[in-house]
VEXDREN-642078 format. One record per residue: residue number from 0; residue in three letters; x, z, y of N, C-alpha, C, CB in turn. Coordinates in pm, 1 decimal, always signed. Glycine has a CB too. Example, Ala and Ser with C-alpha at 12.3 -4.5 7.8 and 13.67 -1.06 7.14 Angstrom:
% VEXDREN-642078
{nuti 0 "ALA" {+1319.0 +780.0 -569.0} {+1230.0 +780.0 -450.0} {+1320.0 +780.0 -330.0} {+1130.8 +904.6 -447.3}}
{nuti 1 "SER" {+1285.0 +708.0 -225.0} {+1367.0 +714.0 -106.0} {+1290.0 +787.0 +3.0} {+1408.4 +572.5 -59.8}}
This chain:
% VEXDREN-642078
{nuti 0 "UNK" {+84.1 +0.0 -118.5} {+0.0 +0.0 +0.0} {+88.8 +0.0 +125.1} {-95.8 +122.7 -0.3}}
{nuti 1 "UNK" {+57.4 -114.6 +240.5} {+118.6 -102.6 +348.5} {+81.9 +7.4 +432.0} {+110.0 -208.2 +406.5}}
{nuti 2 "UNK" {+186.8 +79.3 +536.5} {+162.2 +167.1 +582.7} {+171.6 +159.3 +732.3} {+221.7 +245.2 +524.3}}
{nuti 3 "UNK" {+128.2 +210.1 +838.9} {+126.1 +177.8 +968.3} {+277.4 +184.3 +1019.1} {+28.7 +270.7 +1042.6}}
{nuti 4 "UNK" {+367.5 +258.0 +977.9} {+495.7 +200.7 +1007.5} {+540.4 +109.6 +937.6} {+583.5 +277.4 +1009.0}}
{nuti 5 "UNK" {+523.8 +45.7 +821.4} {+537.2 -48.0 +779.5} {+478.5 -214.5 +852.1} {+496.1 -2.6 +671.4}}
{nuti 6 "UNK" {+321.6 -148.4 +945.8} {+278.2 -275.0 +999.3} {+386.8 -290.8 +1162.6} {+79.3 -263.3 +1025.5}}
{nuti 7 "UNK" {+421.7 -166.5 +1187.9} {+476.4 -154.5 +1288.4} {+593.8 -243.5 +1315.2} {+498.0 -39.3 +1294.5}}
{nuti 8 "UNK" {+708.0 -273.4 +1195.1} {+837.5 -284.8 +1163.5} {+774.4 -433.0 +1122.3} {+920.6 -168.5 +1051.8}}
{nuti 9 "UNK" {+638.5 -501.2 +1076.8} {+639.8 -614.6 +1046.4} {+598.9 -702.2 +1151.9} {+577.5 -625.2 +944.3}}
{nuti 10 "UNK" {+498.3 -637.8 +1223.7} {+435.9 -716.3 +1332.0} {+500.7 -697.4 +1461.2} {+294.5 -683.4 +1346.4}}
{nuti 11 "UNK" {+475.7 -808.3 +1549.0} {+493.4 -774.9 +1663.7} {+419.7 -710.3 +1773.6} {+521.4 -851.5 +1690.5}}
{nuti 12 "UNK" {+525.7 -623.7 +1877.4} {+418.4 -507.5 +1909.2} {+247.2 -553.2 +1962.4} {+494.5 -415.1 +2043.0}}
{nuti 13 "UNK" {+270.7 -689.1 +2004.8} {+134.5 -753.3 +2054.6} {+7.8 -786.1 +1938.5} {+178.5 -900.8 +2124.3}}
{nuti 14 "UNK" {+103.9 -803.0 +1862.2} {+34.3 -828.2 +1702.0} {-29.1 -739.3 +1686.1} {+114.4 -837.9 +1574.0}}
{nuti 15 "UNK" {+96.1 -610.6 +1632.7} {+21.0 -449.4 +1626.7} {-118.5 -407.9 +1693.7} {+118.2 -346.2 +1700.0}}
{nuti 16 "UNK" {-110.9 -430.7 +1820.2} {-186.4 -376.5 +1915.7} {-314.2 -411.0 +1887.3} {-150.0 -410.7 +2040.7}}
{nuti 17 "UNK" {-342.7 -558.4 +1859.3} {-463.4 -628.2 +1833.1} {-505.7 -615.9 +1671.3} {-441.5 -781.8 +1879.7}}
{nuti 18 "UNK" {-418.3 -610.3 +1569.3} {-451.8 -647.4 +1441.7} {-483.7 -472.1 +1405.9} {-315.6 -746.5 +1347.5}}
{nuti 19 "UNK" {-424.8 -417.7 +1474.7} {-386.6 -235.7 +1412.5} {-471.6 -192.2 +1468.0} {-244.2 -137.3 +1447.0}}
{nuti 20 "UNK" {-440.7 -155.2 +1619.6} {-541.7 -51.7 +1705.1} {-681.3 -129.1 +1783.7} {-437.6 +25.6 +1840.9}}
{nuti 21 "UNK" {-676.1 -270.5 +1719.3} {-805.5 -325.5 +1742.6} {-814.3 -342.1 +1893.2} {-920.3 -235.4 +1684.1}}
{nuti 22 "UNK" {-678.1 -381.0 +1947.0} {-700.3 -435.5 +2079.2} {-767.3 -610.2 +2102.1} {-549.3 -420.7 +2143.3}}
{nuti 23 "UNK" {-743.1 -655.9 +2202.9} {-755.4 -785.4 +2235.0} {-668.6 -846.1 +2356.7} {-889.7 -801.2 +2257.3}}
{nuti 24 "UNK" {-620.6 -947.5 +2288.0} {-522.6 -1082.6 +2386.8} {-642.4 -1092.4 +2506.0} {-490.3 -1291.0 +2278.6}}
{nuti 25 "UNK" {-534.7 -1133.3 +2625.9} {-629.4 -1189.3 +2742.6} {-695.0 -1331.8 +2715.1} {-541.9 -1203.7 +2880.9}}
{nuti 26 "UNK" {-762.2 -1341.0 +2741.6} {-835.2 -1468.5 +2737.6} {-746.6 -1586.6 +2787.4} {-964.5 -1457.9 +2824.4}}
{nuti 27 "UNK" {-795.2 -1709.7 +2706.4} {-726.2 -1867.5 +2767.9} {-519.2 -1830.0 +2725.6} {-773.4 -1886.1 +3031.2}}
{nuti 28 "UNK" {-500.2 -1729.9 +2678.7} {-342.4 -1715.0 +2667.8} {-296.5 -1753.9 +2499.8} {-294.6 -1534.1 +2712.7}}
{nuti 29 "UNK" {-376.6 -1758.2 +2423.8} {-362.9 -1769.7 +2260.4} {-271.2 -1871.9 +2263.5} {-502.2 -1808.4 +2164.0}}
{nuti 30 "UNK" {-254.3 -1896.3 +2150.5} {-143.8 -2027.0 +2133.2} {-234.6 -2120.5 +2030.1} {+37.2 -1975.2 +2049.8}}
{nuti 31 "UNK" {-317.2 -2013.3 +1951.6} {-385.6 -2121.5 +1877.4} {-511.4 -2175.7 +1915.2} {-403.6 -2084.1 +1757.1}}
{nuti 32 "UNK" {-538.6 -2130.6 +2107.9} {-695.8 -2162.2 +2140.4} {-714.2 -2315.7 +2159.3} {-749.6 -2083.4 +2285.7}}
{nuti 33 "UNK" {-637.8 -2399.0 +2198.3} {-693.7 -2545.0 +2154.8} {-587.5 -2593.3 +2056.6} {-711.5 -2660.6 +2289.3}}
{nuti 34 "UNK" {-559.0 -2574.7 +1951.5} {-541.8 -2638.4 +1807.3} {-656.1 -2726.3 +1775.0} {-532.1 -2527.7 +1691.7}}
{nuti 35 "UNK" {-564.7 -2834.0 +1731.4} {-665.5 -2937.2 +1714.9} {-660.0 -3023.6 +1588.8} {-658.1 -3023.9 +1827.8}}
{nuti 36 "UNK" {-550.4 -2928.9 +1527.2} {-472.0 -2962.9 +1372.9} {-549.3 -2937.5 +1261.1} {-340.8 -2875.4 +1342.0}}
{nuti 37 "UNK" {-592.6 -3017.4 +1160.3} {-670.7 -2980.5 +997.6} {-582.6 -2879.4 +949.1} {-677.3 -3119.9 +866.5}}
{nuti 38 "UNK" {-630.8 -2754.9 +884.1} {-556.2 -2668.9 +837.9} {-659.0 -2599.6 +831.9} {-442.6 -2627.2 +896.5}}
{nuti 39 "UNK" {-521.0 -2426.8 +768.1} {-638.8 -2353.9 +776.9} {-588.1 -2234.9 +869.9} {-699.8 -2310.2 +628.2}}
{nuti 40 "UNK" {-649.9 -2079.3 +881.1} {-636.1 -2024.4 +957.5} {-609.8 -1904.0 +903.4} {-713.3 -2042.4 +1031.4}}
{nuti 41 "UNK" {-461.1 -1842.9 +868.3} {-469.8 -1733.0 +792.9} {-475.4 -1563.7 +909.4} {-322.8 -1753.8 +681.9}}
{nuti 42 "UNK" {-506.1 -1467.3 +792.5} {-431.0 -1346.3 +917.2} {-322.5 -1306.1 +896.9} {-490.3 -1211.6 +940.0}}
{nuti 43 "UNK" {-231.9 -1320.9 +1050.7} {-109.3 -1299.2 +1085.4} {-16.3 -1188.2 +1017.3} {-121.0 -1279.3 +1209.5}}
{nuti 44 "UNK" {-115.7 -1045.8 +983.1} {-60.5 -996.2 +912.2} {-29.5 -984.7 +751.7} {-87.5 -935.3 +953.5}}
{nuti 45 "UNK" {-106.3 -1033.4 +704.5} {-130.3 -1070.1 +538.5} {-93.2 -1175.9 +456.2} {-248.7 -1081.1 +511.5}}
{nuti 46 "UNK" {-148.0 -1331.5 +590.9} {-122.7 -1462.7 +513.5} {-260.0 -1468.2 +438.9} {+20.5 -1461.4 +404.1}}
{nuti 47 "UNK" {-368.4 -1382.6 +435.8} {-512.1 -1413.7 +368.8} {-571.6 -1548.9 +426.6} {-624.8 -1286.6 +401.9}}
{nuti 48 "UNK" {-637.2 -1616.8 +344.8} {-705.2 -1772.2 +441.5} {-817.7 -1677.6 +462.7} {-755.4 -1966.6 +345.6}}
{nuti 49 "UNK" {-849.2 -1703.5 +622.3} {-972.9 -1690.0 +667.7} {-1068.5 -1782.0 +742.5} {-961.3 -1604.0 +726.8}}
{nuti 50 "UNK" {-1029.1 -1875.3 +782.4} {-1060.3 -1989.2 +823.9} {-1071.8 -2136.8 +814.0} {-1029.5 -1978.7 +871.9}}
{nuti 51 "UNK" {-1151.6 -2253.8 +791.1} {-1077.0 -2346.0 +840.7} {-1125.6 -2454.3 +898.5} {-1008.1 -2379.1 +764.4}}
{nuti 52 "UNK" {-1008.6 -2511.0 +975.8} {-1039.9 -2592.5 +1087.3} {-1126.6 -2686.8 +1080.1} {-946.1 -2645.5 +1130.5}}
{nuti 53 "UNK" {-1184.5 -2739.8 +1028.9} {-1313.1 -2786.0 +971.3} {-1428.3 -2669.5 +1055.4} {-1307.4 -2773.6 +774.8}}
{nuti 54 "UNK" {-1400.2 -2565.6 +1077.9} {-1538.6 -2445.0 +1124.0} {-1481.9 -2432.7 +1240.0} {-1569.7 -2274.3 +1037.7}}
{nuti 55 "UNK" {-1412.8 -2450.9 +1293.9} {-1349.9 -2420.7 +1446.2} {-1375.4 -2521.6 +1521.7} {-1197.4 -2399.2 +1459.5}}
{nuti 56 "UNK" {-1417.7 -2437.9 +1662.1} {-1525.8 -2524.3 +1795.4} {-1441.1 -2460.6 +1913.5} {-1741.9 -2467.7 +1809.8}}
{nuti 57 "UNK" {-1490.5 -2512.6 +2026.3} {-1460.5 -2516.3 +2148.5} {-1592.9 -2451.9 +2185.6} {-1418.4 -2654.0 +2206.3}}
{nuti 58 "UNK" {-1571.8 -2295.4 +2247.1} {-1743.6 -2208.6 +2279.6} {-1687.5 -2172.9 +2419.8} {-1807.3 -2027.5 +2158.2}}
{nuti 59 "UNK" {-1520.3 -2255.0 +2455.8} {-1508.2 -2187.4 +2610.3} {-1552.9 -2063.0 +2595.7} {-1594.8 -2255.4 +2732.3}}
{nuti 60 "UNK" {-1513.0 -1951.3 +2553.8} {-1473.8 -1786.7 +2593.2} {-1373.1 -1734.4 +2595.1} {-1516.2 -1698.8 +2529.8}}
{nuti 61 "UNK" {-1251.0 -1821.8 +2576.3} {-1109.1 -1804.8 +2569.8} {-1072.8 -1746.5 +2430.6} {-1059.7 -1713.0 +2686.0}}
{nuti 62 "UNK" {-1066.8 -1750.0 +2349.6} {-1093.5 -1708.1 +2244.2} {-1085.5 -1825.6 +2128.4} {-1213.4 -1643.7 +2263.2}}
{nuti 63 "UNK" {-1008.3 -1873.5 +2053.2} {-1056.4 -1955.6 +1908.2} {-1162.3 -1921.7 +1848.7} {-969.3 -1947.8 +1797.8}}
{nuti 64 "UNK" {-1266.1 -2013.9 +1826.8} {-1371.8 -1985.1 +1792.6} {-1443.2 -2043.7 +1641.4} {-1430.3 -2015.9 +1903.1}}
{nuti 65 "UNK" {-1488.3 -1939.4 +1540.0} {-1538.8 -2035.0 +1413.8} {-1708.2 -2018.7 +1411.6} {-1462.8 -1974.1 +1244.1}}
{nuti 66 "UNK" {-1758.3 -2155.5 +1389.7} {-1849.7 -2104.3 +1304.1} {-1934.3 -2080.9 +1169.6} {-1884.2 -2117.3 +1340.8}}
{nuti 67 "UNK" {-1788.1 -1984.9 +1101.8} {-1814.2 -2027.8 +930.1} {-1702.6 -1956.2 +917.5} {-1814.4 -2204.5 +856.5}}
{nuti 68 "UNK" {-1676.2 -1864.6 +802.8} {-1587.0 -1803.8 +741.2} {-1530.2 -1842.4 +609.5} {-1627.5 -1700.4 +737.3}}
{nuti 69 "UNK" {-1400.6 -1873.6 +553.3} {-1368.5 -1888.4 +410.1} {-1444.5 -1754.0 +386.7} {-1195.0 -1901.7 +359.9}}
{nuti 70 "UNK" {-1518.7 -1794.2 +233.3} {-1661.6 -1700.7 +188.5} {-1565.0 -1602.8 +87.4} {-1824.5 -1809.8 +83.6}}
{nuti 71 "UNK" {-1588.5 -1498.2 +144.8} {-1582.4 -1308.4 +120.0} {-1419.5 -1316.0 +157.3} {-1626.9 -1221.2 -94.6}}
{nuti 72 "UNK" {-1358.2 -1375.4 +269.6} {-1240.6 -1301.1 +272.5} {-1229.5 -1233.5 +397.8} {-1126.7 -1381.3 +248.0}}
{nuti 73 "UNK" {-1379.2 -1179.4 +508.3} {-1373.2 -1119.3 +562.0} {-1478.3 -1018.7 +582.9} {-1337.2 -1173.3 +621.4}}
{nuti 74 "UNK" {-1418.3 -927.7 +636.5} {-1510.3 -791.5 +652.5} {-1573.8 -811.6 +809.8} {-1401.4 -624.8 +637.8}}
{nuti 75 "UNK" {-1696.6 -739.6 +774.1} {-1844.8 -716.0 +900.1} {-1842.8 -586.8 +913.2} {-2023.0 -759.7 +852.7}}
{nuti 76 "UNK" {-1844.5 -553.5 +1056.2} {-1822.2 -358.5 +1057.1} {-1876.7 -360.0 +1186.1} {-1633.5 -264.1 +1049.5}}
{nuti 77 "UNK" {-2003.0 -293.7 +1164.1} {-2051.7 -249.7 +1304.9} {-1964.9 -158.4 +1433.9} {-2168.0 -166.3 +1266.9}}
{nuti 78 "UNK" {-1979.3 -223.5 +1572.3} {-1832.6 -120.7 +1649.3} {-1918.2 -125.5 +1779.7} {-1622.8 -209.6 +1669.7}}
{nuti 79 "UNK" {-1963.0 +11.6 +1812.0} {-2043.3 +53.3 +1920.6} {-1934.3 +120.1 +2051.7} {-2158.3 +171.1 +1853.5}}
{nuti 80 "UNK" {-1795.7 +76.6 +2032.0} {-1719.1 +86.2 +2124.1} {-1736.0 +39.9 +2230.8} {-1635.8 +60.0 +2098.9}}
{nuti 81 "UNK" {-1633.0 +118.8 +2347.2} {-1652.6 +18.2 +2504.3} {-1823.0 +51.4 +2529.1} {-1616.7 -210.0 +2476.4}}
{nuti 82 "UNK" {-1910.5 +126.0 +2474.7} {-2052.7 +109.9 +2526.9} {-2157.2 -43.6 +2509.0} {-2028.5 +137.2 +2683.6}}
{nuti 83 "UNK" {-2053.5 -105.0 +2404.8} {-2123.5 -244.3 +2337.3} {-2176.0 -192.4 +2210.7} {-2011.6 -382.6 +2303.7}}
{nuti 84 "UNK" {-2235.7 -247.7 +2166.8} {-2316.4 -296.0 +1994.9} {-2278.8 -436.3 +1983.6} {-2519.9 -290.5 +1979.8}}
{nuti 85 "UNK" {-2182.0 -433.1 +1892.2} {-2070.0 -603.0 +1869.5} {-2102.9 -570.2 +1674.6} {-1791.3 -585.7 +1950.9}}
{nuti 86 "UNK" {-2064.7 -667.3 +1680.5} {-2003.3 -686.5 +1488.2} {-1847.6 -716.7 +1492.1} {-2086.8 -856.8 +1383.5}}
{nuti 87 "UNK" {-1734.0 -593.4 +1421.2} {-1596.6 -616.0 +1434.9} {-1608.7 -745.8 +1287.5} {-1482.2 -441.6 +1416.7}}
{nuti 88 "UNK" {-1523.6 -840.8 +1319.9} {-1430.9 -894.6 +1218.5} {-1304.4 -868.3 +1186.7} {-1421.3 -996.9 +1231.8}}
{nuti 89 "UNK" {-1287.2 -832.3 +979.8} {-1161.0 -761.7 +966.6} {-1102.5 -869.9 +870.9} {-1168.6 -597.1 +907.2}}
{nuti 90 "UNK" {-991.5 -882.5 +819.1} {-949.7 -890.0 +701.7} {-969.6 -853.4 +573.5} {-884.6 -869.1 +712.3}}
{nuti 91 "UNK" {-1063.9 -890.5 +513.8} {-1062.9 -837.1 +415.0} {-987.2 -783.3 +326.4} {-1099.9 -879.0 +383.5}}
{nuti 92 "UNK" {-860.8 -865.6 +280.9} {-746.6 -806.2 +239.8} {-698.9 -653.9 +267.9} {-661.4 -885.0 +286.0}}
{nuti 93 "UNK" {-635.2 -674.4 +383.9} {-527.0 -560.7 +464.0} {-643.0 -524.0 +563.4} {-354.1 -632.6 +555.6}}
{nuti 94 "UNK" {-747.8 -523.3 +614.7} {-840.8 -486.5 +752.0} {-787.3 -477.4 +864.7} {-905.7 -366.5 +752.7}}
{nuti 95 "UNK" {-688.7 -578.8 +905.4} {-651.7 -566.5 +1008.3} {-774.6 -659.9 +1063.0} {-504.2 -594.5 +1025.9}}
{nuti 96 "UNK" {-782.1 -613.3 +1195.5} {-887.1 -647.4 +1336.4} {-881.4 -784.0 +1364.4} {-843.2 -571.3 +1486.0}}
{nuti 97 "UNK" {-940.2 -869.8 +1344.3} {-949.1 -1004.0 +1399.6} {-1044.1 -1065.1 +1526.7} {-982.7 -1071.2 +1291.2}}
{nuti 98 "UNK" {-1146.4 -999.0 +1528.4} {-1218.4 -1013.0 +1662.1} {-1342.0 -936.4 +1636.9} {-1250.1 -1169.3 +1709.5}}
{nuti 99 "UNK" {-1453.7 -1057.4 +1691.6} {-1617.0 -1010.6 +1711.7} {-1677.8 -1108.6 +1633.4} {-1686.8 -1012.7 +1875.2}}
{nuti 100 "UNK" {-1785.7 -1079.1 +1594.8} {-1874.1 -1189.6 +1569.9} {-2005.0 -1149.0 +1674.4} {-1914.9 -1201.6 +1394.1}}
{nuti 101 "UNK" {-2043.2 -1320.0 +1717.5} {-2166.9 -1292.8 +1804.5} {-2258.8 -1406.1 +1721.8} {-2143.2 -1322.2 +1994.9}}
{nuti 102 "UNK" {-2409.3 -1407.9 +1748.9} {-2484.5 -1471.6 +1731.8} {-2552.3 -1602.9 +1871.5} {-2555.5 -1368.7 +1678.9}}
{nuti 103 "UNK" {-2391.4 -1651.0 +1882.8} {-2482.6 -1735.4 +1968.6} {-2386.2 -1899.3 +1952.6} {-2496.7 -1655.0 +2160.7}}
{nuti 104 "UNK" {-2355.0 -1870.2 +1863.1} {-2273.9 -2029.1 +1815.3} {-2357.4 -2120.2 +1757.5} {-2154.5 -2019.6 +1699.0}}
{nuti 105 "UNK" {-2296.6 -2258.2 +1740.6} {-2324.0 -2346.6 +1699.3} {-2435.0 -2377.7 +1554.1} {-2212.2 -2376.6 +1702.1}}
{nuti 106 "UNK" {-2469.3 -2488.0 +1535.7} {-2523.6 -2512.0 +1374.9} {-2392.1 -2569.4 +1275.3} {-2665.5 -2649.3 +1373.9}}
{nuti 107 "UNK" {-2377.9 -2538.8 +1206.0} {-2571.9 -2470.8 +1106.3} {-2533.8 -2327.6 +1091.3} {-2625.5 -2548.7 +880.6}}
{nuti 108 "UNK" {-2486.2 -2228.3 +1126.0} {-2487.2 -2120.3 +1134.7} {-2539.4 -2036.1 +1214.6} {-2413.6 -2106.6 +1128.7}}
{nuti 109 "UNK" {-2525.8 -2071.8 +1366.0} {-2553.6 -2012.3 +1511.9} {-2469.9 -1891.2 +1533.9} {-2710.0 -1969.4 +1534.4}}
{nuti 110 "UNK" {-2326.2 -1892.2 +1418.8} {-2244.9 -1782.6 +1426.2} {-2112.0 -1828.9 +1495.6} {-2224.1 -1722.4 +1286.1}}
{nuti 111 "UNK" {-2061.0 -1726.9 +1594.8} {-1940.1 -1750.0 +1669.2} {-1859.3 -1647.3 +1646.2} {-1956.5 -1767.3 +1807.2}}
{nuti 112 "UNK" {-1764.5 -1663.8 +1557.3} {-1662.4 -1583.6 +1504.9} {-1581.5 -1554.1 +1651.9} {-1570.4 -1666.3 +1375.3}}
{nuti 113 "UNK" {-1546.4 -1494.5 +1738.4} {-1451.9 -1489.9 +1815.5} {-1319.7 -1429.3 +1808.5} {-1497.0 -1456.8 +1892.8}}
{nuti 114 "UNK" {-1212.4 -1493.7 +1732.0} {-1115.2 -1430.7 +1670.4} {-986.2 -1462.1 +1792.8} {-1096.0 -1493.6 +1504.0}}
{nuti 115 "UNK" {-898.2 -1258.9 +1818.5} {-766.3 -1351.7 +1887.5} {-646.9 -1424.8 +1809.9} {-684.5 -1257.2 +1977.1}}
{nuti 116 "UNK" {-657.9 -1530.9 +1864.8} {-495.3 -1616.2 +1857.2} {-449.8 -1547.9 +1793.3} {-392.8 -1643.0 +1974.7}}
{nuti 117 "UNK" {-325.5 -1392.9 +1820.0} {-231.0 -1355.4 +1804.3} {-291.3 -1274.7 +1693.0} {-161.5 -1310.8 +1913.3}}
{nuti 118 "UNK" {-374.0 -1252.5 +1600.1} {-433.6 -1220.2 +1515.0} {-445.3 -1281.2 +1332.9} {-525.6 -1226.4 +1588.4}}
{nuti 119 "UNK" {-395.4 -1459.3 +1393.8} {-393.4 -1575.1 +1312.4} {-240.7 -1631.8 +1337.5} {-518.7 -1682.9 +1355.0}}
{nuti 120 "UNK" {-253.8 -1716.9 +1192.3} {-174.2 -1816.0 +1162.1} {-186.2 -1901.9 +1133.0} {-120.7 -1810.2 +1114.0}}
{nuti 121 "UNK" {-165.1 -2034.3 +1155.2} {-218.5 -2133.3 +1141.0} {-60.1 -2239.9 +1023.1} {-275.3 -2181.7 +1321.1}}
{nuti 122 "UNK" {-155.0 -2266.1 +897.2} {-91.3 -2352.6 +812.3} {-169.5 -2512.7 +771.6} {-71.3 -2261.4 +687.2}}
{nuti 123 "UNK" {-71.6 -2594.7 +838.3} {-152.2 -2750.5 +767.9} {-149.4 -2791.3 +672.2} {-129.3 -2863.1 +801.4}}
């Protein structure tokens, strides 16, 4: 089992911040927010596929956006933080923090994964 100094010593501290203590990248700064490459979309800390580019849209919120998950490799966790009612997205694997899910995306789902950049990895 990995251990938080273990994620500490693997990730980078920006990584950490977002994948560990469930922070978030500023908006429009990702590296993977306009990728426009077939692939897929793993998490940064694990290498789990969680994505792929085939489900990824342009929803303009600064943010990479899916609407569609590789099926059961992520976790749904209600997070009434900040004074919101959101849905967290985790890793299923390792649970590190990947974003929000909202209900106002595209078809055929109407689901908008809002995952940060620095959260993912992207393999073609």
């Amino acid at each position: 089992m990995t251990t938080e100094k273990d994620w500490k010593n693997k990730l980078t501290k920006e990584q950490y911040h977002v994948l560990r203590e469930k922070g978030t990248e500023a908006p429009f700064t990702g590296k993977l927010l306009h990728n426009k490459e077939q692939g897929t979309y793993q998490c940064a800390a694990c290498g789990q596929e969680l994505f792929s580019s085939e489900t990824k849209y342009n929803s303009d919120c600064g943010w990479p956006s899916f609407y569609e998950t590789i099926k059961t490799k992520v976790e749904l966790k209600e997070d009434n933080t900040l004074g919101m009612k959101r849905i967290e997205v985790l890793c299923k694997k390792c649970g590190s923090h990947l974003g929000h899910l909202f209900d106002d995306g595209p078809k055929p789902t109407g689901k908008r994964y809002c995952i940060n950049s620095i959260s993912l990895k992207f393999k073609k």
